[in-house]
N, C-alpha and C positions, 0 to 999 in steps of 0.2 A: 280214681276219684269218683262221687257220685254224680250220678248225674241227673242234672237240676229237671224237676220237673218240666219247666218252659225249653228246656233244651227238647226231651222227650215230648213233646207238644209241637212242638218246631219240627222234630224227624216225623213222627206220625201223618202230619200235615202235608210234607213234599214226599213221602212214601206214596201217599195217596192219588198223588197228582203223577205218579210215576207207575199205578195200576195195571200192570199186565208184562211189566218188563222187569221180573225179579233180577236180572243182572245189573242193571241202573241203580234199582230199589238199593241193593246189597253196596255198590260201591258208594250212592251218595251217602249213606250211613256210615259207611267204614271212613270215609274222607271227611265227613262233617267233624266227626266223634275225634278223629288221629291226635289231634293239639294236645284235648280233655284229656285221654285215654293214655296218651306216651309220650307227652314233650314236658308236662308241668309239673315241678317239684315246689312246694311251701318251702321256704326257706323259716328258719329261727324268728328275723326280722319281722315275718309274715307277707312278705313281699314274695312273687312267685318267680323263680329261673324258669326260663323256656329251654328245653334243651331243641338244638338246629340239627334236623338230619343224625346221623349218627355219628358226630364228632359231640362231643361232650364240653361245649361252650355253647353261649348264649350272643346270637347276632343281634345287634339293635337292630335293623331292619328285618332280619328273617323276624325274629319274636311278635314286631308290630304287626306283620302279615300276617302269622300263624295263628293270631286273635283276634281280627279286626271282625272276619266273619260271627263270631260272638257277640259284635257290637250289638246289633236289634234287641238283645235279650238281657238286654244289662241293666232293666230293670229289676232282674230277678235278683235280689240278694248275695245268693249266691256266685251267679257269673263277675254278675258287679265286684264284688271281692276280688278276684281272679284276675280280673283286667285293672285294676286298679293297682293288683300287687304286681303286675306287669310292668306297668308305668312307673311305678314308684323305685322299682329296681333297674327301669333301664333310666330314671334319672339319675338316682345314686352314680351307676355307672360312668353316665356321663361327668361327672365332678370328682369320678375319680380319676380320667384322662379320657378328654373330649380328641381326642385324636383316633381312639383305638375302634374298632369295630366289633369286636368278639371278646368278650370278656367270660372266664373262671366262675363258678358256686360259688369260689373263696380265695382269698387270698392262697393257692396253693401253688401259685409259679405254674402252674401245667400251661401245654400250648408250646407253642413256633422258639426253639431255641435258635441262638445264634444271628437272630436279627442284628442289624447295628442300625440306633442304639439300643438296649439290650432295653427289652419291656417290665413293666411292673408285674409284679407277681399276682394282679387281679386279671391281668391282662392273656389272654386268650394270643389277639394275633392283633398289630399295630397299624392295619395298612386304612388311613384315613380316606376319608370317601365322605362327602358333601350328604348324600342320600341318607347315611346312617342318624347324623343330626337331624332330617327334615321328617324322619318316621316316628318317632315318639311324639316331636311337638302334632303330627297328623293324627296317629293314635289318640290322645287327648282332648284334641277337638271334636273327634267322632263320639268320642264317650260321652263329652259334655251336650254335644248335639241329642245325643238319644236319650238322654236322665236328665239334662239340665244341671247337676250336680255342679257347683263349684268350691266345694271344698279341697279336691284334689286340687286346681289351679291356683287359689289362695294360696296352700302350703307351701307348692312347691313350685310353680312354674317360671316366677318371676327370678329365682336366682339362676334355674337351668337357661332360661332366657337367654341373660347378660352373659353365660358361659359361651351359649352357642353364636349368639350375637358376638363375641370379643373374635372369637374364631373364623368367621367368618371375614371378619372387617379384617384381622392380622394378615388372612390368606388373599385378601385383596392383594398385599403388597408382599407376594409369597417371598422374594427374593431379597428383600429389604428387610420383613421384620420378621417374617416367620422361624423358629427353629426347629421346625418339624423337618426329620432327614427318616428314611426305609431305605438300607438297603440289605437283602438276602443273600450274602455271599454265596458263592456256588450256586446259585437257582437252577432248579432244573428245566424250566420253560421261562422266558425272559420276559414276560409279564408277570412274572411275581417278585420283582424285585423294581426300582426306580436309579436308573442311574444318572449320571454326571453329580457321584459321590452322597446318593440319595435326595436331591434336588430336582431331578425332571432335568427337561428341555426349557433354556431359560424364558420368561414369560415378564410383558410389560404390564404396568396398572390399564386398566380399561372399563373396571367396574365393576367386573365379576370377580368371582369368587375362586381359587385354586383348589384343584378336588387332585388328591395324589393317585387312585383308585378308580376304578369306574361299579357300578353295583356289581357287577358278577365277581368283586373282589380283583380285576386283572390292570393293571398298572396303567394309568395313562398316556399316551402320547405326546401329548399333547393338556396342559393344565386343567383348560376351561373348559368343563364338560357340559353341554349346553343344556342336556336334559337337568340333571342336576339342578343346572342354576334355578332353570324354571319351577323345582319341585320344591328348591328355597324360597323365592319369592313369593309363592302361594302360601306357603310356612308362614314366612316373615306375614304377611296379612291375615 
């Protein structure tokens, strides 16, 4: 991809401030650039996939981090597009199953076979985590904070809202109304899978929210992940 003047204005700027130590200099450029340079593909839509790492799916929380640093410069036209088509494809996402964390380019089934229950073919890998819905609505904010722009929040915010909001209130009462079940038959390390029939460890109402996953993708112990809840609440407001 090119890269945006004000991007190059931005490295030049902390190159500068990094004057006499070419090994800094070299790696804060190579880490700045990494997202620009090898994670982001336009899609058709015009909305952009992040690709995570070298697995070839797109995390809602890695993708918000792997551009948040872009944020200061999103008045440039340019970036702005970029972070936008970010947002716009991790909400899709979300409305296409607010449960899943890592989601496919396309509907092409790729990703974790043999889950039960058996995931959507947009669907990357299904292991829900509280965190993944609080990073886009964060992304968002940040953007709107640095441009002011609200046309992205008009369009679309208010129906991903009521999505991630439904989910959240359902997991309040995980045992009662929720039908979100993961389980990995045969797992090879026992935090990638959730048992007592993909259910967890049973859990009462108390207010908070049931997270199946914790961010490093590794299964719960226990429901109520306190960090999480805190990173909703801040969301929620």
């Amino acid at each position: 991809m090119n890269i945006p003047k004000a991007m190059s204005d931005r490295i030049e700027y902390y190159l500068g401030k990094l004057e006499g130590n070419p090994k800094l200099q070299q790696l804060y450029k190579n880490c700045f650039l990494s997202t620009w340079n090898t994670a982001l593909q336009k899609c058709d839509d015009g909305t952009y996939f992040v690709l995570t790492g070298d697995i070839p799916a797109m995390w809602l929380r890695d993708s918000a981090a792997q551009v948040t640093h872009y944020i200061p410069l999103a008045n440039d036209p340019e970036v702005a597009d970029v972070i936008e088509g970010v947002i716009r494809r991790q909400l899709m996402y979300i409305e296409i199953d607010p449960y899943a964390n890592s989601f496919n380019i396309e509907a092409n089934d790729k990703g974790h076979v043999g889950d039960i229950p058996p995931k959507g073919p947009w669907v990357w890998e299904r292991k829900y985590e509280v965190d993944s819905l609080c990073y886009p609505i964060r992304l968002m904010y940040l953007y709107w904070k640095a441009t002011g722009k609200t046309e992205l929040i008009k369009d679309t915010l208010e129906q991903s809202a009521k999505t991630i909001l439904n989910v959240w209130e359902i997991e309040q009462h995980h045992f009662e109304k929720s039908e979100y079940r993961f389980t990995r038959p045969n797992a090879r390390k026992a935090w990638s899978t959730i048992h007592n029939n993909g259910m967890g460890n049973p859990v009462v109402y108390t207010g908070m929210t049931w997270s199946g996953f914790r961010p490093s993708d590794d299964g719960c112990e226990y429901g109520y992940l306190t960090a999480s809840e805190m990173f909703a609440v801040v969301g929620l407001k």
